[in-house]
C-alpha positions as CSV (number, residue, x, y, z in Angstrom):
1,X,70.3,-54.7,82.9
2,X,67.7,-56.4,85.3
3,X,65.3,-58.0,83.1
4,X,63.2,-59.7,86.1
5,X,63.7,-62.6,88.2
6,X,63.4,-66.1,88.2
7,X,62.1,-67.9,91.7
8,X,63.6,-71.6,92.0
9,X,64.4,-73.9,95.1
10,X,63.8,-71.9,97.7
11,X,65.7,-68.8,95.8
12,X,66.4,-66.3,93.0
13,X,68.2,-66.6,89.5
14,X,68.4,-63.3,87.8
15,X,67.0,-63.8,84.4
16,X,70.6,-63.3,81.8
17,X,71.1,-62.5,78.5
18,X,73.2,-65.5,77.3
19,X,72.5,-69.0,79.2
20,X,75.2,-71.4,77.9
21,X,74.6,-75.2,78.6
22,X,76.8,-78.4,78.8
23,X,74.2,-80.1,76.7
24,X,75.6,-83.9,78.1
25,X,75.8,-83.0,81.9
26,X,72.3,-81.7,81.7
27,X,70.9,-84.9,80.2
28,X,73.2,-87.1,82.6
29,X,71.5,-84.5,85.4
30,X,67.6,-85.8,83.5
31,X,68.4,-88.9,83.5
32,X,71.2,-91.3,83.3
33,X,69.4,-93.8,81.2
34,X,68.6,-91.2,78.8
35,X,72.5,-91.4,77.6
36,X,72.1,-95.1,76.9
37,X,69.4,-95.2,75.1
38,X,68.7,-93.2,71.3
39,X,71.2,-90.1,71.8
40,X,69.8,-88.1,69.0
41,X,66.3,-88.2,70.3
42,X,67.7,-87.2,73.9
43,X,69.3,-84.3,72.5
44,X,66.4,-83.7,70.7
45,X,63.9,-84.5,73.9
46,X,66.0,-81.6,75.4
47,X,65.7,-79.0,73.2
48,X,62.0,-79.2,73.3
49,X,62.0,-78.9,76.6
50,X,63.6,-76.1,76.8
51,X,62.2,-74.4,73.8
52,X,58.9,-72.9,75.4
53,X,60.7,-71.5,78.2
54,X,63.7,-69.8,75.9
55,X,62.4,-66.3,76.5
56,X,62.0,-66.7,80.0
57,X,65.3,-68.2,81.1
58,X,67.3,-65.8,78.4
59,X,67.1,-64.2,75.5
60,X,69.7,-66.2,73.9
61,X,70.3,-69.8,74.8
62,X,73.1,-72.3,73.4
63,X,73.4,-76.2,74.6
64,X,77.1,-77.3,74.0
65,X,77.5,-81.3,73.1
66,X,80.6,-83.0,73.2
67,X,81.2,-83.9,69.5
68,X,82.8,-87.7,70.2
69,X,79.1,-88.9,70.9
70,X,77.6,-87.5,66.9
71,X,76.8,-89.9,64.5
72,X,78.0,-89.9,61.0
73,X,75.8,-87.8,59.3
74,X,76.2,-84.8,61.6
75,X,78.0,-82.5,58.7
76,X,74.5,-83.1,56.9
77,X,72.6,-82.6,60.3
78,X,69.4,-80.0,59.3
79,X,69.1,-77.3,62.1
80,X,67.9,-78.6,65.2
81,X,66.1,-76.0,66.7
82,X,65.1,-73.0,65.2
83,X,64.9,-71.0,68.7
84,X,68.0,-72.4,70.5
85,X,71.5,-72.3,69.5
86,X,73.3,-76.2,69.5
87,X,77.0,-76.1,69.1
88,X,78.9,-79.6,68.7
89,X,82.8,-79.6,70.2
90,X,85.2,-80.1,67.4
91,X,86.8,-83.5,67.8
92,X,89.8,-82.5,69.2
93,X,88.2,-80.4,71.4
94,X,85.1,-81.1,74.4
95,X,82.7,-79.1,75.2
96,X,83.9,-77.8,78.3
97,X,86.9,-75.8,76.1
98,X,84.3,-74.7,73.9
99,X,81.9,-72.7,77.1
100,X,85.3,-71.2,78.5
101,X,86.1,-69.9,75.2
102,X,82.2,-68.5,74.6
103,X,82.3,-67.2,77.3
104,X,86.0,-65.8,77.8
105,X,85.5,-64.5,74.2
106,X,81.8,-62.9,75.7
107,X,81.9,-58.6,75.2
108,X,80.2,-58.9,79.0
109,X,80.3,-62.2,80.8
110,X,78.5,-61.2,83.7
111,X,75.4,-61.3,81.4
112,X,76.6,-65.2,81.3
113,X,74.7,-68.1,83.4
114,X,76.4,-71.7,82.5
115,X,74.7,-74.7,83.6
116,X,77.0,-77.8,84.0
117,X,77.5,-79.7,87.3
118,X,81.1,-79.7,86.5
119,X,82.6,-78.4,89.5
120,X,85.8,-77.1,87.8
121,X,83.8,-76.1,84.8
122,X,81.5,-73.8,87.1
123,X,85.0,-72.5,89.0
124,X,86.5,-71.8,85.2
125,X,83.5,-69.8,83.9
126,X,83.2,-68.3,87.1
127,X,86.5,-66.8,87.1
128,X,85.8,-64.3,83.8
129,X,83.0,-62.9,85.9
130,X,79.8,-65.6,84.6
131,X,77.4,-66.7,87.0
132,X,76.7,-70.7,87.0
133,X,74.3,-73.3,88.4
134,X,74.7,-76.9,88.6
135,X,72.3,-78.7,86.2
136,X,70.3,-80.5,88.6
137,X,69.2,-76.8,90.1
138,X,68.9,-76.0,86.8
139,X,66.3,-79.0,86.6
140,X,64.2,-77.4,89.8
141,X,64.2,-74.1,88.2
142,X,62.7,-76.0,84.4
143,X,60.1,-77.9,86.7
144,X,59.1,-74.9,88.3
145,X,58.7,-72.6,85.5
146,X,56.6,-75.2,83.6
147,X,54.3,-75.8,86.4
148,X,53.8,-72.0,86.7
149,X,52.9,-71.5,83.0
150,X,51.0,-74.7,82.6
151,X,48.7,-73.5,85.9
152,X,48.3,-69.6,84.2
153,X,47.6,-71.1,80.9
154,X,44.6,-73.3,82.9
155,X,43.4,-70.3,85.1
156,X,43.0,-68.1,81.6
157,X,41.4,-71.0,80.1
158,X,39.0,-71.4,83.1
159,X,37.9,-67.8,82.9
160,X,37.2,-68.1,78.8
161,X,35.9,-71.8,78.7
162,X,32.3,-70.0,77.6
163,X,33.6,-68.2,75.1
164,X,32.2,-68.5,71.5
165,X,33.0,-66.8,67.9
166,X,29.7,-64.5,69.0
167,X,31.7,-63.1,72.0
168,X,34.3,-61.4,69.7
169,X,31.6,-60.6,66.8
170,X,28.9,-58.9,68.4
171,X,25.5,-59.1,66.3
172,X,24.8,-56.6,64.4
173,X,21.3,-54.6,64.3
174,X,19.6,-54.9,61.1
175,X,16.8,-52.7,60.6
């Protein structure tokens, strides 16, 4: 099903159903300090970035974390997004296993796109018939989107600057 395109560095991305995301490698791909510094707010950093762009890079999106890095209150963790999906590895498990078996278990993979910069991740996911992209592609393709909302949101504000409750309410003729 072709549901439009998506223009990044120079070329296309087909726009997928399901994109699946090694949560970590992304935010190593950000920025390496982020991992240093307040982990839950990185995490949660990412999900709002990605959050206003979740119908236009899928129609479903999950990040995968490696559980090792949660804190001790993660069993009473409230929902962290209410538009993305965030999946924690179990901890005898990373979250590497836990994309090849999403997407291995997937009715149609090919509706798949991983993002992880994981070169033997990519060639796994690959092999069940899921496209992939390295994260910091990924990361041109985020930048890019944003910048082409951000200017249509200012051209339509631009063209309705002048625009005031009478506008939508016409007067009305009294006689």
């Amino acid at each position: 099903m072709d549901t439009g395109d998506l223009n990044f560095a120079g070329g296309k991305i087909y726009m997928k159903e399901w994109l699946i995301i090694d949560g970590y490698n992304l935010l190593h791909q950000i920025s390496a300090g982020a991992m240093k510094g307040d982990i839950t707010r990185s995490r949660k950093d990412l999900l709002l970035r990605l959050e206003p762009l979740a119908d236009i890079l899928a129609r479903r999106i999950t990040v995968v974390f490696d559980g090792q890095f949660e804190d001790e209150e993660a069993p009473a963790r409230q929902k962290e997004s209410e538009i993305i999906e965030v999946i924690y590895a179990p901890p005898a498990s990373t979250a590497d296993s836990v994309i090849e078996r999403l997407v291995w278990q997937a009715e149609r993979p090919e509706n798949i796109l991983v993002v992880t910069s994981d070169r033997l991740e990519r060639d796994t996911v690959s092999a069940s018939g899921a496209d992939t992209v390295a994260s910091s592609i990924f990361i041109s393709m985020i930048k890019e989107q944003t910048g082409y909302l951000t200017a249509r949101i200012d051209k339509i504000n631009k063209r309705h600057e002048n625009i005031t409750l009478g506008d939508f309410f016409p007067k009305q003729k009294t006689d």
